[in-house]
N, C-alpha and C positions, 0 to 999 in steps of 0.2 A: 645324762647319757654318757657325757668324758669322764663321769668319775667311772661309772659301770665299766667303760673300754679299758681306762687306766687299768681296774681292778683285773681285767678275765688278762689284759698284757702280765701286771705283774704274777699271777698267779703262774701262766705260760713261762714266759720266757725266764724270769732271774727262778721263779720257782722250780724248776726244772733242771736249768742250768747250774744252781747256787745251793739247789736243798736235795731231789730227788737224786739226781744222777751223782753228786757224790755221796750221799748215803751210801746208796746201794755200790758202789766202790768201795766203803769203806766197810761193807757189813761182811766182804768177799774177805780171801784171806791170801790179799797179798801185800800185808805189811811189811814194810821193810825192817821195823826194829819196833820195840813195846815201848813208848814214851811214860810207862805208866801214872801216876797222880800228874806227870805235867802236860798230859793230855788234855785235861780240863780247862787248861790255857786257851783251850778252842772258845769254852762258852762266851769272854768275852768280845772275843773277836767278831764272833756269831751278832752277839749283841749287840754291837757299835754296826756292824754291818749291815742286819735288820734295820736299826734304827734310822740310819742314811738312806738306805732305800728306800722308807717307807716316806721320812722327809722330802727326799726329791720326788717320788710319782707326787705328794701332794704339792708340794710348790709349781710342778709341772700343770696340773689339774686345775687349781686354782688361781694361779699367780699366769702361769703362761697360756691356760685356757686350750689348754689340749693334751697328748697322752706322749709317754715316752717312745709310743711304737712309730718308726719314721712313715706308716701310711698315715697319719689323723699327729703330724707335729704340734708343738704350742703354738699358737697366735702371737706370740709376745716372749721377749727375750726374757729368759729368766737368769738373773745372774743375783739371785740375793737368798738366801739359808746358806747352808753348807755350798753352794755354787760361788760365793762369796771368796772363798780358799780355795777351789781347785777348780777345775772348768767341767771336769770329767769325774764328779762324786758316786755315779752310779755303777760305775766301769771299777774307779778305787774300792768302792763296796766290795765288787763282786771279787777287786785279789784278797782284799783283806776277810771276806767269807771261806776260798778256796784257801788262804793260808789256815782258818782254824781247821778247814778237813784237812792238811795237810801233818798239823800238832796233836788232832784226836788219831788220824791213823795214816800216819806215815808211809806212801805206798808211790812207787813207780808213774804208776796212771793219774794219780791227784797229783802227782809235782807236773806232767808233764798236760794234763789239764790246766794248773792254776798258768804254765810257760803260753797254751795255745790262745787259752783264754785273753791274756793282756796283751799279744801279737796281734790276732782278732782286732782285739778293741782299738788298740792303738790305728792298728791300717786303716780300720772303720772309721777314725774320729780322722786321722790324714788327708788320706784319699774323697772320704763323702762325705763327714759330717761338718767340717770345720770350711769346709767350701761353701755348702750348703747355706750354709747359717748366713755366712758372710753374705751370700747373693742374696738373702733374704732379708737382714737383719743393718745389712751395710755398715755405716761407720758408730753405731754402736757396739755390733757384733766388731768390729778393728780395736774399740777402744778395750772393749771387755778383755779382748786376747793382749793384748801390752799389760793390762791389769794382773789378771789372775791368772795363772800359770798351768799348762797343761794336768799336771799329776799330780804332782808334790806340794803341797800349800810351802808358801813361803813363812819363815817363822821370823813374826812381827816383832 
């Protein structure tokens, strides 16, 4: 049944957020400039980005025993896949998805999506997630944050 929650969250929230609504941004026509053949610079992005997300709901799923949506969190701290290098890989996904809608089409509303979107996440993970965790999770959740660093993997 957590994998099924997992599955209908990600199809919802990052599906929505990261695939449909900038589509349909990008299919409008308010490009700011033709990035032409370096447009395709998106597909990776997309890819690496997909990839991360699909890894963390399963590490979530599996490994922490519950869903990324904060009604039904994990049971268990997960800090090992890609959690390993940054604390906040599904948030990193989701700029590094909005940066490929940003390189296939270049537009006002996708820059200032990809800016709301990491403000969002950020105050989210400040203010309620990273308290949370800790009240929850206590001095492993203390030891994890000295560890691994909010965004940016640290380069070993």
């Amino acid at each position: 049944m957590t994998a099924l929650k997992s599955l209908f969250f990600f199809l919802l929230v990052p599906g929505l957020l990261l695939g449909v609504f900038p589509y349909r941004i990008a299919q409008s026509d308010v490009t700011l400039f033709d990035t032409g053949f370096l447009r395709y610079l998106a597909i990776p992005f997309w890819t690496i980005s997909a990839g991360m997300m699909v890894w963390c709901f399963r590490d979530f799923t599996v490994k922490g025993r519950g869903t990324p949506a904060p009604v039904d969190p994990p049971r268990e701290l997960v800090a090992t896949g890609v959690y390993r290098y940054v604390r906040n890989p599904m948030y990193v996904s989701g700029v590094i998805a909005l940066t490929g809608w940003i390189l296939w089409s270049p537009s006002l509303p996708l820059i200032v999506a990809l800016i709301v979107f990491f403000l969002a996440a950020h105050t989210f993970v400040v203010l309620y997630e990273e308290p949370t965790l800790k009240k929850k999770f206590g001095a492993a959740y203390d030891d994890y944050l000295k560890q691994v660093p909010r965004w940016i993997p640290k380069i070993r």
